[in-house]
ZALUMDO-241320 format. One record per residue (C-alpha): residue in three letters; chain; x, y, z. Coordinates in steps of 0.05 Angstrom, whole numbers, plus 5000, padded with zeros to 4 digits. Layout:
BEGIN
+-----+-------+------+------+------+
| res | chain |   px |   py |   pz |
+-----+-------+------+------+------+
| Ala |     A |    X |    Y |    Z |
...
+-----+-------+------+------+------+
***
This chain:
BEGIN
+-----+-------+------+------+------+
| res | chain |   px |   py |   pz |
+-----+-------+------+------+------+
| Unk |     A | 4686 | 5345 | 5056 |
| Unk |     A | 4729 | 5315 | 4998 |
| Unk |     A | 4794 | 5320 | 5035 |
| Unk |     A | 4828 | 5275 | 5083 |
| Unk |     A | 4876 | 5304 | 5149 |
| Unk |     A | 4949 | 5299 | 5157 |
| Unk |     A | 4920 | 5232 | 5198 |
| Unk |     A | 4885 | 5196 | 5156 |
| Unk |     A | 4926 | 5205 | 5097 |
| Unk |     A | 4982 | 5172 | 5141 |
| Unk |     A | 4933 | 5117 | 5173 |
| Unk |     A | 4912 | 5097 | 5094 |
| Unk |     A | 4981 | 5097 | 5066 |
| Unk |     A | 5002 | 5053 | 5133 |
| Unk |     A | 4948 | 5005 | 5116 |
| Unk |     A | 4963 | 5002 | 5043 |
| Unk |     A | 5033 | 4987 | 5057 |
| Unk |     A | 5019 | 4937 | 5104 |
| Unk |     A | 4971 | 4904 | 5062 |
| Unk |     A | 5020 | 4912 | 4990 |
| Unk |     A | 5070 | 4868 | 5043 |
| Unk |     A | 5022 | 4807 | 5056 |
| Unk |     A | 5006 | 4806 | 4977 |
| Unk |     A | 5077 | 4813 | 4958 |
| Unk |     A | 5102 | 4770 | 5013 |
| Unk |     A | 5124 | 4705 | 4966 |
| Unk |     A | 5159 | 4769 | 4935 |
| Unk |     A | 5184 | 4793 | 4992 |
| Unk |     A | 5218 | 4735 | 5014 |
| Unk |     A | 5254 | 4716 | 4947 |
| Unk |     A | 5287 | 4784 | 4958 |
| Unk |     A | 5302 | 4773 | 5033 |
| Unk |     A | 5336 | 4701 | 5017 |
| Unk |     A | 5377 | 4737 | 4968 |
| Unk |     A | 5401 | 4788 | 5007 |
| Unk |     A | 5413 | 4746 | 5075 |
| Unk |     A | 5484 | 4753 | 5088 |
| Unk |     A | 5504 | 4804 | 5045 |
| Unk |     A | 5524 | 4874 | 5039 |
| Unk |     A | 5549 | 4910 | 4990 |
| Unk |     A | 5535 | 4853 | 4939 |
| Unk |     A | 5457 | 4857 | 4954 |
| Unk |     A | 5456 | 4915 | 4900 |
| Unk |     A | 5477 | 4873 | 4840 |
| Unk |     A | 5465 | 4801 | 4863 |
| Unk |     A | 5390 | 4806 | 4878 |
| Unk |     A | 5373 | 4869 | 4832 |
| Unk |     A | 5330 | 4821 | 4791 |
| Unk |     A | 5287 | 4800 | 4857 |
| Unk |     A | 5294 | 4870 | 4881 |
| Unk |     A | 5264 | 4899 | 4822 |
| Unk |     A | 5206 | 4846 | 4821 |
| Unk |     A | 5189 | 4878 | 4886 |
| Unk |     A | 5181 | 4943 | 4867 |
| Unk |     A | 5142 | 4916 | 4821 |
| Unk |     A | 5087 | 4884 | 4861 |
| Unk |     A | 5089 | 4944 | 4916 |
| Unk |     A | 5079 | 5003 | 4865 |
| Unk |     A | 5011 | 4957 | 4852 |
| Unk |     A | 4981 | 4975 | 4912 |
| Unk |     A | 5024 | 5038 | 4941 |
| Unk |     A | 5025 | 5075 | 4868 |
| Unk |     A | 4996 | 5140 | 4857 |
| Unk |     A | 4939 | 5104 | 4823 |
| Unk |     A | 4930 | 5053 | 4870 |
| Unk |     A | 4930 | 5106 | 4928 |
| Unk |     A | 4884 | 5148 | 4886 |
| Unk |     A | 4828 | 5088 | 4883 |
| Unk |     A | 4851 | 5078 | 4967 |
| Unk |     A | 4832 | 5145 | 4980 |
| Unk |     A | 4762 | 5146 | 4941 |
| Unk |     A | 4741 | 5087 | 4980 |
| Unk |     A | 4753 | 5117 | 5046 |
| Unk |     A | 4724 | 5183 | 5030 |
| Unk |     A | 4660 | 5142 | 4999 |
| Unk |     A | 4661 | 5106 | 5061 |
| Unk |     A | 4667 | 5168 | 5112 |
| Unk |     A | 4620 | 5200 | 5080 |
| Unk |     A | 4569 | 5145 | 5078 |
| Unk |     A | 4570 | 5131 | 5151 |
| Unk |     A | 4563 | 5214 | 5156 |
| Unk |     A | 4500 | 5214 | 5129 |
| Unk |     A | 4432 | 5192 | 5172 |
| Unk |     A | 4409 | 5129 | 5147 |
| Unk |     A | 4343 | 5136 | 5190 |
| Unk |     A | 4311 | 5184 | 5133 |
| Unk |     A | 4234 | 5197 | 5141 |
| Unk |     A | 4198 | 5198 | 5066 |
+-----+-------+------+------+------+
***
């Protein structure tokens, strides 16, 4: 079966996300000191840092990215589907 559930497609892109935040996190923080203590101003004062983020998330959460996630986990399922006790 090439296709993943409702469930796992939401478990992978969870992971992924999670994952995209620990690589991007010196990222991630630039744009949170930026932002801390503003409001309306976030959207032109820290577009730069903002936009760097994007950036480094699309990396991992793209459609590409995604597309290599899922081939992984579908290689993966179906290798621990098949018997690995085979008789010759």
């Amino acid at each position: 079966m090439n296709a993943l559930s409702r469930r796992e497609e939401d478990t992978l892109l969870k992971t992924t996300k999670t994952r995209a935040l620990k690589e991007c996190d010196p990222v991630v923080k630039e744009f949170a000191q930026c932002a801390q203590g503003r409001t309306l101003s976030v959207a032109w004062a820290c577009r730069g840092s903002y936009k760097l983020l994007q950036e480094c998330m699309l990396q991992y959460t793209g459609p590409e990215a995604m597309e290599i996630v899922r081939k992984e986990y579908l290689r993966l399922r179906e290798q621990s589907i098949e018997t690995p006790h085979s008789s010759p």
